[in-house]
MIKE-340967 format. One record per residue (C-alpha): x, z, y; residue number from 1; residue in one letter. Coordinates in Angstrom, 2 decimals, always signed. Layout:
! MIKE-340967
X,Z,Y,NUM,A .
...
! end
This chain:
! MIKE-340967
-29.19,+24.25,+3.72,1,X .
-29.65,+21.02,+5.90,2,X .
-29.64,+17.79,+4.40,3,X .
-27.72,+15.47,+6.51,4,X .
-27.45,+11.44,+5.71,5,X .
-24.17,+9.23,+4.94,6,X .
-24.25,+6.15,+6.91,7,X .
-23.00,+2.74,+5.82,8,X .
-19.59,+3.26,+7.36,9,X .
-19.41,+6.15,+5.32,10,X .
-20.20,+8.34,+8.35,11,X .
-22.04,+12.05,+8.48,12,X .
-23.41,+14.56,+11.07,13,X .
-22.28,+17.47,+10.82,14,X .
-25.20,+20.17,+11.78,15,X .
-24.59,+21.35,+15.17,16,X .
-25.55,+24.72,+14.12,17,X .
-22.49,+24.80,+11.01,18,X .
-20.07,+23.24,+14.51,19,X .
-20.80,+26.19,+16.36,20,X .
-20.39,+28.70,+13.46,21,X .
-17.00,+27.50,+12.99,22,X .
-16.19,+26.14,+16.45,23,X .
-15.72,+22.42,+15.34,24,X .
-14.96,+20.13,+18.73,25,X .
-14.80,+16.71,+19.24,26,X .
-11.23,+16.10,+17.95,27,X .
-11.34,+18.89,+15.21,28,X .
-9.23,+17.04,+12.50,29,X .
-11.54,+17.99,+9.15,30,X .
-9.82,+18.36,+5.53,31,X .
-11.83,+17.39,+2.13,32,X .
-10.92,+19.15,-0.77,33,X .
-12.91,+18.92,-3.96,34,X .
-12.96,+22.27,-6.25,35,X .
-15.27,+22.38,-9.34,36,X .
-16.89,+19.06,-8.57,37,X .
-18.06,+20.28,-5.09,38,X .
-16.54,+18.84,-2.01,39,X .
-15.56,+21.02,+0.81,40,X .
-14.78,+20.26,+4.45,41,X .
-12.72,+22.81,+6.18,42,X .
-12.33,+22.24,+9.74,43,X .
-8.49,+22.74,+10.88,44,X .
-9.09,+25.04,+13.39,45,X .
-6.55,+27.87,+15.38,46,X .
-8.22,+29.94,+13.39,47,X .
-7.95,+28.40,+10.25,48,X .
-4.11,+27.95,+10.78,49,X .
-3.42,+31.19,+12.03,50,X .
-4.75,+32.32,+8.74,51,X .
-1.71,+31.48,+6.98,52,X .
+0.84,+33.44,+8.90,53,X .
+2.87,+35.85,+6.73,54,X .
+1.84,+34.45,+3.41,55,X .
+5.52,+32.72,+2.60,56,X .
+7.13,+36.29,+3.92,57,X .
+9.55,+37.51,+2.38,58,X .
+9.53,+40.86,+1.21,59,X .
+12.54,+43.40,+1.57,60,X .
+15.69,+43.02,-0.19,61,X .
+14.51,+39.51,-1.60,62,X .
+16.65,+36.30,-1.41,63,X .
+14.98,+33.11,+0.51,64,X .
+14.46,+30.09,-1.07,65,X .
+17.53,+28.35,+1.37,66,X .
+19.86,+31.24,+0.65,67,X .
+19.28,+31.10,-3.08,68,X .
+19.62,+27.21,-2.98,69,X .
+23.55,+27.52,-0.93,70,X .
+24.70,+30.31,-2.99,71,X .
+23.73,+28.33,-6.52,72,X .
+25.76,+25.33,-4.81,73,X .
+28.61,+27.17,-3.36,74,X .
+28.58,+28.65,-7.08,75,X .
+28.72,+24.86,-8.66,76,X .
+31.17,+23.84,-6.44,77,X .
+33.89,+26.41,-7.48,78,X .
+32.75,+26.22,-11.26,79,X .
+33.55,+22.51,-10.30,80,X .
+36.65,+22.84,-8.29,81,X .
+37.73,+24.65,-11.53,82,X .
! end
């Protein structure tokens, strides 16, 4: 653990051996997110991104969301159509 110091624009260094470990790059867009009054940076890397694929899949014989949402309304409409 490395203590780094805020400036008074509100500014930090990141360690340069934390950039390497996680490949943060001049440009790497970083997101703050607090969780049990800690505050966590988590650099939006290719990695990080391609760590959601698959989560929102849908598994076999399951409606999606968009399917479920146009049936309900095709249903309303003839329940309205009478």
């Amino acid at each position: 653990m490395k203590p780094v110091y805020m400036s008074s624009k509100g500014q930090v260094v990141v360690p340069a051996a934390i950039r390497r470990r996680f490949n943060i790059q001049p440009g790497t867009r970083i997101v703050f997110m607090e969780e049990k009054g800690r505050i966590i940076l988590q650099p939006v890397t290719r990695e990080y991104i391609n760590s959601f694929r698959g989560i929102f899949k849908q598994k076999p014989g399951q409606k999606s969301a968009v399917q479920e949402l146009l049936e309900d309304r095709a249903a309303d409409r003839k329940q309205e159509d009478g």
